[in-house]
C-alpha positions in Angstrom: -51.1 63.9 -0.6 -51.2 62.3 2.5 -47.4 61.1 2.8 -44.4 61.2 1.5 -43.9 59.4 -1.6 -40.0 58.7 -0.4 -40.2 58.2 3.0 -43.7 57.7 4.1 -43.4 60.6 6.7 -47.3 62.0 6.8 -47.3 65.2 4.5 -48.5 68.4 6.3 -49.6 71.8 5.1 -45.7 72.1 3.5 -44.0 71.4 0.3 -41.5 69.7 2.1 -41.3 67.0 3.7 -40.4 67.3 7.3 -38.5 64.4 7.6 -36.4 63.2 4.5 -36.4 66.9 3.2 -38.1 66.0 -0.5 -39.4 68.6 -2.2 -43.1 67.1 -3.1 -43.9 70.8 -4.8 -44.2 69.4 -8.4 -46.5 66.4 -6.8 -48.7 68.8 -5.2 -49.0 70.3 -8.6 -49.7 67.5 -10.1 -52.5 66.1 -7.4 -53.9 69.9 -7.8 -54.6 70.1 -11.2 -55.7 65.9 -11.1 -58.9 67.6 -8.6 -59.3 70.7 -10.7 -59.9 68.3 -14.0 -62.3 66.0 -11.8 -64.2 69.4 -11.3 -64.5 70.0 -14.6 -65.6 66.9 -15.8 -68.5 66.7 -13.2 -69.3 70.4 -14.0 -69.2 69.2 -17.9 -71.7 66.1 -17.2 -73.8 68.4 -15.3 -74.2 70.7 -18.4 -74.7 67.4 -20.6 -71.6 67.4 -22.7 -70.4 63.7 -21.5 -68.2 63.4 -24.3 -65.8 66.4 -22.7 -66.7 64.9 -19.5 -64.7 62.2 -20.1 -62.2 63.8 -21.4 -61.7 66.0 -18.4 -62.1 62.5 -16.5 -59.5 60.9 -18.4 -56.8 64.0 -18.3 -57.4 63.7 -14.1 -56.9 60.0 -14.2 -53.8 60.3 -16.5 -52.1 63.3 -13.7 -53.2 61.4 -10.4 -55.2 57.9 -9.8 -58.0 58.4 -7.6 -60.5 55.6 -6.9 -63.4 58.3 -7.6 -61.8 59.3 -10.9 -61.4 55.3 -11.5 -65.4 54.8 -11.4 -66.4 58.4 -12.5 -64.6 57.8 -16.1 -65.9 53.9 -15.8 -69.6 55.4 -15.1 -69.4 58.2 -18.0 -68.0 55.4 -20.2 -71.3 53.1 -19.1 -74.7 53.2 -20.6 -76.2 54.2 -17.5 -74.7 58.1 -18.3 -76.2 57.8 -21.7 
């Protein structure tokens, strides 16, 4: 997370924000696990298993829009991963 979802103060190495005081904690959460699924899912594709792949893909995308999750679940959906 780069800033502050309330007041748009650039986010740090801290669960707080520095200048509004939010707690971001449970967004950090979130935005960790949304990476850690986007991990699996490439580790998945690399093992061949595409259909798990996306599901992995999906979960991320669901948890925390990224543009690479965006075209990694359009690419596994595409015949080119096939």
């Amino acid at each position: 997370m780069k800033r502050c979802p309330v007041c748009r103060a650039r986010v740090k190495d801290n669960s707080i924000c520095r200048r509004c005081g939010s707690d971001l904690i449970d967004l950090l959460v979130l935005e960790n696990q949304a990476e850690y699924m986007l991990v699996r899912a490439v580790q998945c594709l690399q093992k061949g298993d595409i259909t798990l792949s996306l599901r992995y893909s999906d979960h991320a995308n669901t948890l925390q829009r990224t543009e690479f999750g965006e075209l990694f679940s359009a690419f596994l959906r595409s015949p080119l991963s096939r």
